[in-house]
TIMI-778548 format. One record per residue: residue number from 0; residue in three letters; x, y, z of N, C-alpha, C, CB in turn. Coordinates in steps of 0.2 Angstrom, whole numbers. Glycine has a CB too. Layout:
REM TIMI-778548
atom nr=NUM	rest=Ala	n.xx=X	n.yy=Y	n.zz=Z	ca.xx=X	ca.yy=Y	ca.zz=Z	c.xx=X	c.yy=Y	c.zz=Z	cb.xx=X	cb.yy=Y	cb.zz=Z
...
END
This chain:
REM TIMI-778548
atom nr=0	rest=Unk	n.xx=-63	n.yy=-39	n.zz=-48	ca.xx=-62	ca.yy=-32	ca.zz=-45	c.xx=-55	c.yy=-32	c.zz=-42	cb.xx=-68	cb.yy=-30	cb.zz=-40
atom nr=1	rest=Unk	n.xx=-51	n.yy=-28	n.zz=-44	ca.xx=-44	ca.yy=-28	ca.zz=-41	c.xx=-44	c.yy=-24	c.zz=-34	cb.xx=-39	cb.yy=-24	cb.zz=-46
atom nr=2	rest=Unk	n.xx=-40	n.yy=-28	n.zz=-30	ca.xx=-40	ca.yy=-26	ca.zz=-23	c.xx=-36	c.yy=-23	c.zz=-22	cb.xx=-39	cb.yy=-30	cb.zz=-18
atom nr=3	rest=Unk	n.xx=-36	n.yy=-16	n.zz=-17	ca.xx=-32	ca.yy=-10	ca.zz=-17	c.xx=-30	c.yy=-10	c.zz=-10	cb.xx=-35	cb.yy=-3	cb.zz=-20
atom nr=4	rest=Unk	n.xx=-25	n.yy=-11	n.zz=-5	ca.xx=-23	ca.yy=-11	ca.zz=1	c.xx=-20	c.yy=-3	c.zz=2	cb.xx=-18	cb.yy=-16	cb.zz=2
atom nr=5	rest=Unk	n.xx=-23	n.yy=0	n.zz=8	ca.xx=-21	ca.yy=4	ca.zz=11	c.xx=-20	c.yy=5	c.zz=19	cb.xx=-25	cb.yy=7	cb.zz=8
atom nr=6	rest=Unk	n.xx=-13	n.yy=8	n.zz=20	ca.xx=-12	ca.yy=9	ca.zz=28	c.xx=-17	c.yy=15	c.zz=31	cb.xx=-5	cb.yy=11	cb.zz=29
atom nr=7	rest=Unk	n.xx=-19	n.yy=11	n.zz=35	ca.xx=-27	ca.yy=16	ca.zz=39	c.xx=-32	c.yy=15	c.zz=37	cb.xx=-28	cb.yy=22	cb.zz=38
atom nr=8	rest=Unk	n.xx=-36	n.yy=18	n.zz=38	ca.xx=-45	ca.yy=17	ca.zz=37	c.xx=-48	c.yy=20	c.zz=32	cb.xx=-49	cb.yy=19	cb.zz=42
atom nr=9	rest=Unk	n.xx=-53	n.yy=18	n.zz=30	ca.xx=-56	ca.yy=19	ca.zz=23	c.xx=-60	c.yy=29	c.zz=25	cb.xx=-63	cb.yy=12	cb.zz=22
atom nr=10	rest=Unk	n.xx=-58	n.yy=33	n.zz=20	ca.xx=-60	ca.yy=39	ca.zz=24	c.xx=-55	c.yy=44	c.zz=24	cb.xx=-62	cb.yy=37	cb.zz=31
atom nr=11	rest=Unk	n.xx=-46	n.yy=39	n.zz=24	ca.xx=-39	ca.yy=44	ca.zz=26	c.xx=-37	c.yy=45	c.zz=19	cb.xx=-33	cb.yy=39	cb.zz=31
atom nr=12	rest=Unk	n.xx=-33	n.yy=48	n.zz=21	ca.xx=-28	ca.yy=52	ca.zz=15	c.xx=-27	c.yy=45	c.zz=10	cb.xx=-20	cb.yy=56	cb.zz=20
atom nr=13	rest=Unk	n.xx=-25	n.yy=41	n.zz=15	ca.xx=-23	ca.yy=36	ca.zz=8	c.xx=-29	c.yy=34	c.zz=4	cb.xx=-19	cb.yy=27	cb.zz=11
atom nr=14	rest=Unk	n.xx=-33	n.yy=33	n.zz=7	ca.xx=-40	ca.yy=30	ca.zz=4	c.xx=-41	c.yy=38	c.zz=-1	cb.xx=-49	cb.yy=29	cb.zz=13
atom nr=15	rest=Unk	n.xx=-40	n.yy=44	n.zz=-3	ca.xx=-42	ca.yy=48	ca.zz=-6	c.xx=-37	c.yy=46	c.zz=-12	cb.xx=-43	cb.yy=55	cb.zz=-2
atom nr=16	rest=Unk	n.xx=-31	n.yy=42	n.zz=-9	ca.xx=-27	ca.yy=44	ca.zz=-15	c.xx=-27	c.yy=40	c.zz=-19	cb.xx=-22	cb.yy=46	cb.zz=-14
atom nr=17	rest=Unk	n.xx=-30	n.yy=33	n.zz=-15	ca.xx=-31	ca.yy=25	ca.zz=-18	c.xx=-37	c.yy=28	c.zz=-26	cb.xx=-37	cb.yy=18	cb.zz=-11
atom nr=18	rest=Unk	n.xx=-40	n.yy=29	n.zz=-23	ca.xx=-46	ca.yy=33	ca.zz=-26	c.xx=-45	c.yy=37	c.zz=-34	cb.xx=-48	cb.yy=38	cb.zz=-22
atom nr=19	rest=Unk	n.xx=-42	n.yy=45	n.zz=-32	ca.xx=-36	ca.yy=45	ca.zz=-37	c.xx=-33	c.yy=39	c.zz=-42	cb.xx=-32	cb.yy=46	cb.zz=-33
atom nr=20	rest=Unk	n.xx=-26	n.yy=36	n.zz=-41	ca.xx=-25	ca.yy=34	ca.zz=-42	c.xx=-29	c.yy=29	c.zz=-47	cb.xx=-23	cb.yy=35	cb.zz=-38
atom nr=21	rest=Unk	n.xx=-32	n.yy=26	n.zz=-45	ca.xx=-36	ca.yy=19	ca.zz=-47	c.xx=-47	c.yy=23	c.zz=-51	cb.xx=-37	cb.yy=12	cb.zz=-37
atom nr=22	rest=Unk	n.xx=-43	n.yy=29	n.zz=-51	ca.xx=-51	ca.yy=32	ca.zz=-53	c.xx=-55	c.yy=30	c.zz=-60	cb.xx=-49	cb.yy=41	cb.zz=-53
atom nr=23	rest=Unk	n.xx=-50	n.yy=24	n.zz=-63	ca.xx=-51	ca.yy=22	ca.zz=-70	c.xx=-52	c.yy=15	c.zz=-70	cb.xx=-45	cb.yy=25	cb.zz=-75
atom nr=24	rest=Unk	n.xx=-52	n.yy=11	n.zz=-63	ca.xx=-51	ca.yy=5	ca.zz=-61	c.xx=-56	c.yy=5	c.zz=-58	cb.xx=-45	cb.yy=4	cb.zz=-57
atom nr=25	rest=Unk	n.xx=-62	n.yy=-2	n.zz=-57	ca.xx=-66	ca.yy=-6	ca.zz=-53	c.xx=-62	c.yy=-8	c.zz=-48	cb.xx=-69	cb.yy=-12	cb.zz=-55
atom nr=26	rest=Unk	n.xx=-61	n.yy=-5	n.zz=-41	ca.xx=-57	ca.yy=-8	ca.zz=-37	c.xx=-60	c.yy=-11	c.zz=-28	cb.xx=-50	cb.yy=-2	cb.zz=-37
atom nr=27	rest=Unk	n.xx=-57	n.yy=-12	n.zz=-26	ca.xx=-60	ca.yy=-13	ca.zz=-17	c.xx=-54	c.yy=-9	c.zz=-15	cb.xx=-60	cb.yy=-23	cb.zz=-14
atom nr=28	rest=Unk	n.xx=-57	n.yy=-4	n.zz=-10	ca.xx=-50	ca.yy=-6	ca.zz=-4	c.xx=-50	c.yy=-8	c.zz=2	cb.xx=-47	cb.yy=-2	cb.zz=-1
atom nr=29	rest=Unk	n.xx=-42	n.yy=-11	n.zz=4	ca.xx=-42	ca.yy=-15	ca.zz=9	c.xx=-41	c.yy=-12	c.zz=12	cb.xx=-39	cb.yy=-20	cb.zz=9
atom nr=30	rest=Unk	n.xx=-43	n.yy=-10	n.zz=18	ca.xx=-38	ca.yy=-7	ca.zz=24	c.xx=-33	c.yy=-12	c.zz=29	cb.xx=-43	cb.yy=-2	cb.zz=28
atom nr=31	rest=Unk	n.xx=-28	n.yy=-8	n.zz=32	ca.xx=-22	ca.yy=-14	ca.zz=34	c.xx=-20	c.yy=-11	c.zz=40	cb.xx=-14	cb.yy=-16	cb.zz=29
atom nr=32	rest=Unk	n.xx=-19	n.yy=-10	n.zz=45	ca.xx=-17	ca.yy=-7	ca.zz=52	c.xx=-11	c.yy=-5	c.zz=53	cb.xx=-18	cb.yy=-12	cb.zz=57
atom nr=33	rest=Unk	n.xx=-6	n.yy=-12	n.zz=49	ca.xx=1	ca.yy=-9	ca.zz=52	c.xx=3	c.yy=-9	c.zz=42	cb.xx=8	cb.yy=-18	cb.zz=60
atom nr=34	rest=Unk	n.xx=11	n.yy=-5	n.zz=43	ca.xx=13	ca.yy=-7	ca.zz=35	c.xx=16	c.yy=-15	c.zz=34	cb.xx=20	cb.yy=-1	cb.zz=32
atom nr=35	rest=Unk	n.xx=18	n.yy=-19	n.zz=41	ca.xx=19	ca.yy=-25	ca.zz=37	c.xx=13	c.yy=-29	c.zz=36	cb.xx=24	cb.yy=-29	cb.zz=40
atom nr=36	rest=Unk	n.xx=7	n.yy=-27	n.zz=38	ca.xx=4	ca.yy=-31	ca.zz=36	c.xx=1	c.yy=-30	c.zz=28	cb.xx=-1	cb.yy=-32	cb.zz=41
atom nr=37	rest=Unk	n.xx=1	n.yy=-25	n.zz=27	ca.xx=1	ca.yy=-23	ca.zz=20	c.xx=5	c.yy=-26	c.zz=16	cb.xx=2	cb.yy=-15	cb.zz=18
atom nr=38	rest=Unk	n.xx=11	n.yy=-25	n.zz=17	ca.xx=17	ca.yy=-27	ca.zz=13	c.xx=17	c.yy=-34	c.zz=12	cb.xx=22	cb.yy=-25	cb.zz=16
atom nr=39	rest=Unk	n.xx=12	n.yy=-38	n.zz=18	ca.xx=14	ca.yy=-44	ca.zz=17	c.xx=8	c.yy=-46	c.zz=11	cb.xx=14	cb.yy=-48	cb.zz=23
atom nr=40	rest=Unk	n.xx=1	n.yy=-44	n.zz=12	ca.xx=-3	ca.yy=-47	ca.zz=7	c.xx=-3	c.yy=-45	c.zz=0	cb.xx=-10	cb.yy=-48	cb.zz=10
atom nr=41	rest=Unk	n.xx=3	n.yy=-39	n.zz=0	ca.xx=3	ca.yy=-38	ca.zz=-8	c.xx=9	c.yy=-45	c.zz=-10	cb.xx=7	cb.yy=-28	cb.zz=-11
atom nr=42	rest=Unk	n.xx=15	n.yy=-46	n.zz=-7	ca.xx=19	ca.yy=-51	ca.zz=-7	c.xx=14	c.yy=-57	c.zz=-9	cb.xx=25	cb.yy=-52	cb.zz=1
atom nr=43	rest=Unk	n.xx=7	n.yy=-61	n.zz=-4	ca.xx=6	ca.yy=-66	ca.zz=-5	c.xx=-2	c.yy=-67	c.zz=-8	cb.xx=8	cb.yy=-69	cb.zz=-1
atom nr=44	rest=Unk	n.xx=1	n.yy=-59	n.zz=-14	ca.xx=-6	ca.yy=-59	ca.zz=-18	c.xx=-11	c.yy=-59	c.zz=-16	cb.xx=-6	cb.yy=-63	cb.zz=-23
atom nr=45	rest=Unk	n.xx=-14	n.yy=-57	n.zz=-10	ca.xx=-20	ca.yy=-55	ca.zz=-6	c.xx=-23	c.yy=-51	c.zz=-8	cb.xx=-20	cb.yy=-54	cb.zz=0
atom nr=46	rest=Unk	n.xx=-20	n.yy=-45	n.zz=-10	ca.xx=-21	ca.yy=-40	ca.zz=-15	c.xx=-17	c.yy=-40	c.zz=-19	cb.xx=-21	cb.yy=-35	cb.zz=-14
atom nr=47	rest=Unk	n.xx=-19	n.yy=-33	n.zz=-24	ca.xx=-16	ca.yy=-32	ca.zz=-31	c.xx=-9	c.yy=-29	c.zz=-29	cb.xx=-20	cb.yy=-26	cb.zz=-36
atom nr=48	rest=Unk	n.xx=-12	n.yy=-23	n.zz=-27	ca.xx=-8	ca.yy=-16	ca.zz=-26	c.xx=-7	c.yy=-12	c.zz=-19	cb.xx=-11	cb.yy=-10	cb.zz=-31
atom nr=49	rest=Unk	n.xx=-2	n.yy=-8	n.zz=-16	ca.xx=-3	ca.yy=-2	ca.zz=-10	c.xx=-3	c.yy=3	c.zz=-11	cb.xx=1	cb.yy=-2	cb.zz=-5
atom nr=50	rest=Unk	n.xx=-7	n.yy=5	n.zz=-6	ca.xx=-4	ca.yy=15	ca.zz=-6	c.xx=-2	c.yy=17	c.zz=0	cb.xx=-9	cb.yy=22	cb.zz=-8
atom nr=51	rest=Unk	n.xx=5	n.yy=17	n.zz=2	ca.xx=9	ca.yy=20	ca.zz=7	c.xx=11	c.yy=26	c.zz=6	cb.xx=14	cb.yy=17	cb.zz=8
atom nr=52	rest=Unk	n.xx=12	n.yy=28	n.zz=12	ca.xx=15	ca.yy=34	ca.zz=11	c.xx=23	c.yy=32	c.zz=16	cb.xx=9	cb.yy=42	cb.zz=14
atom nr=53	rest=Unk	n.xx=27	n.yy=38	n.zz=15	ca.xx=33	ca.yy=37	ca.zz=17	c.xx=37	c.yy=41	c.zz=23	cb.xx=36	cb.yy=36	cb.zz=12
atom nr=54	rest=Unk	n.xx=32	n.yy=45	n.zz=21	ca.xx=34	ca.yy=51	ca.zz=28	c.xx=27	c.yy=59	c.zz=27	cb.xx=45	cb.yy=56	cb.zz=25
atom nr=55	rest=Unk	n.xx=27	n.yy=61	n.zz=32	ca.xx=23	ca.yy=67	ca.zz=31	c.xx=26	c.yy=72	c.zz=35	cb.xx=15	cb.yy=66	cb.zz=32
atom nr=56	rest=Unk	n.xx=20	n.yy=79	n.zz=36	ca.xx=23	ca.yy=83	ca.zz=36	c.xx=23	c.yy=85	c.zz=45	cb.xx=21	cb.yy=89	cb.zz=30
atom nr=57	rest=Unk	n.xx=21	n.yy=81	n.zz=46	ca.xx=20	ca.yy=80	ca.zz=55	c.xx=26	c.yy=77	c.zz=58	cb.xx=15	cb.yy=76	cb.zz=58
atom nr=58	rest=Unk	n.xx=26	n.yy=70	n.zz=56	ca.xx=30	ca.yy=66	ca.zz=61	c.xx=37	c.yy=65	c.zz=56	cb.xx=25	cb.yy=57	cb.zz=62
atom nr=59	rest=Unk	n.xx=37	n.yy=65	n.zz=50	ca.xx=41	ca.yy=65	ca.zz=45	c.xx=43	c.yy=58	c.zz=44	cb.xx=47	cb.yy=70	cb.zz=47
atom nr=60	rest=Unk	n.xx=49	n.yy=54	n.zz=42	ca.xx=48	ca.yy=50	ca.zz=40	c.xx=46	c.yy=44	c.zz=45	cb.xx=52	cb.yy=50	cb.zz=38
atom nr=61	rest=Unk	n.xx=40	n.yy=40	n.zz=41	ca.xx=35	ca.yy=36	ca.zz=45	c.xx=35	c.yy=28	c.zz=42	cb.xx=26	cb.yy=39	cb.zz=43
atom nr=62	rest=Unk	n.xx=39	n.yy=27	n.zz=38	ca.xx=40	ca.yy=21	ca.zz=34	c.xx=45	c.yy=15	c.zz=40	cb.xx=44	cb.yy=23	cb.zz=26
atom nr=63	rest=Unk	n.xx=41	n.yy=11	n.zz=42	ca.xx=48	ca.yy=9	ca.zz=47	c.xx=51	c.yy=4	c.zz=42	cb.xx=46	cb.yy=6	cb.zz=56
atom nr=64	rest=Unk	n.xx=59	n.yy=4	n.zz=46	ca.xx=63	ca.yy=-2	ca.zz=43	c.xx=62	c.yy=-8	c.zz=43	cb.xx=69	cb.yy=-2	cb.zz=45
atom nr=65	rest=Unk	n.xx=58	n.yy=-10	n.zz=45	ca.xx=57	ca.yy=-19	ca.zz=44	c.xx=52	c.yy=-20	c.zz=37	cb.xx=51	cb.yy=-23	cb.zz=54
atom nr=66	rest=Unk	n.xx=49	n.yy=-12	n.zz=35	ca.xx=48	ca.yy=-14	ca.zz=29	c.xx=49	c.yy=-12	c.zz=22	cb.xx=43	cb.yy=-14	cb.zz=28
atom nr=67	rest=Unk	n.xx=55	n.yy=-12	n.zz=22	ca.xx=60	ca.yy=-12	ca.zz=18	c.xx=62	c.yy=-18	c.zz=14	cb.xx=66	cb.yy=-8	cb.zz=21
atom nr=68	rest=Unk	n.xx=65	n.yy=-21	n.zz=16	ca.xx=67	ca.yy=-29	ca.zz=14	c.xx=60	c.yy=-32	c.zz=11	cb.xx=69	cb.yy=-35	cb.zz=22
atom nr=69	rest=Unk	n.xx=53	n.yy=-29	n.zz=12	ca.xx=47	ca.yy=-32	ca.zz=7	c.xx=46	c.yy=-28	c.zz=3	cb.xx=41	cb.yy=-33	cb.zz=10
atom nr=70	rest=Unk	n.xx=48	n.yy=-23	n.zz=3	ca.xx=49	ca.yy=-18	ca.zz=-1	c.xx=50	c.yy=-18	c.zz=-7	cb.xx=52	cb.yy=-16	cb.zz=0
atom nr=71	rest=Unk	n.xx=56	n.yy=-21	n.zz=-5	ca.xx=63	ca.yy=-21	ca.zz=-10	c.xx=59	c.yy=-28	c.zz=-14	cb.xx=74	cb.yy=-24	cb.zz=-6
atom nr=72	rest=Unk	n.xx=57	n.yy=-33	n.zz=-11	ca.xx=56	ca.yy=-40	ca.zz=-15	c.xx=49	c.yy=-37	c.zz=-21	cb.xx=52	cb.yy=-47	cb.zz=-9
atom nr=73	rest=Unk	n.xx=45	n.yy=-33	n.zz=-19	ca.xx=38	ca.yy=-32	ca.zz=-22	c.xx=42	c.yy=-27	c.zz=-26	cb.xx=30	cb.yy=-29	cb.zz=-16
atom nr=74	rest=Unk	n.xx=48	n.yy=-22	n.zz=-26	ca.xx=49	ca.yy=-19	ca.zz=-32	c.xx=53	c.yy=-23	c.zz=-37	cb.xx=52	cb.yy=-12	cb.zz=-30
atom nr=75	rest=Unk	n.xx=59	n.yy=-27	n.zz=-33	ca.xx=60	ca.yy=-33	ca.zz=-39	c.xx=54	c.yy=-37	c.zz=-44	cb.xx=64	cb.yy=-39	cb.zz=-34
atom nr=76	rest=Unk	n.xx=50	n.yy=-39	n.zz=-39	ca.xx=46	ca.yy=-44	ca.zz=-44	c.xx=43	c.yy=-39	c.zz=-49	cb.xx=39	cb.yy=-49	cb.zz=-39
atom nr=77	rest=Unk	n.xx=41	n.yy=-35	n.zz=-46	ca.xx=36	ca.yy=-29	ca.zz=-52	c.xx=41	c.yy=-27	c.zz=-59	cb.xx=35	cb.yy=-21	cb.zz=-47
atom nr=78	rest=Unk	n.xx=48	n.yy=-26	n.zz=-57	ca.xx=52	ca.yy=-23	ca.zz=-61	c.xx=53	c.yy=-31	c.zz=-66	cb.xx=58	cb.yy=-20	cb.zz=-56
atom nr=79	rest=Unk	n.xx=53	n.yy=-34	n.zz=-64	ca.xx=57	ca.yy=-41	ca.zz=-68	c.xx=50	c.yy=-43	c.zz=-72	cb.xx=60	cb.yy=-49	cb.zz=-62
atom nr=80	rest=Unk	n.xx=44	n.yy=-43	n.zz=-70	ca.xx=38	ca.yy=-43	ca.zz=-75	c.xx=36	c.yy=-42	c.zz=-81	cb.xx=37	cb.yy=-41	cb.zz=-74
END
């Protein structure tokens, strides 16, 4: 069963979209508190995959900069694949 990480709790917007998303997929979701912790266990394959979001329509942009640099590594490795 593929593991699906999501920032926040099972129940949230991300969880509807994991859902979505993976609606053709046996999957689990992970829920993760902060985005680096997400970020990290997709990096050391804890999980498969994330669903982040990167801004909304409240707070606006919500993505903070310390997770960007893991970012960038999880879209390199994906892309070189």
């Amino acid at each position: 069963m593929k593991k699906i990480g999501i920032q926040g709790i099972k129940g949230s917007f991300h969880h509807e979209v994991a859902e979505l998303l993976y609606e053709e997929t046996s999957f689990e979701v992970i829920p993760f508190h902060t985005f680096d912790g997400l970020a990290k266990a997709v990096v050391d394959g804890s999980i498969a995959e994330a669903v982040i979001d990167i801004e909304n329509s409240i707070a606006g942009y919500i993505l903070p900069a310390t997770i960007w640099p893991l970012l960038e590594n999880i879209i390199w490795e994906y892309s070189t694949n």
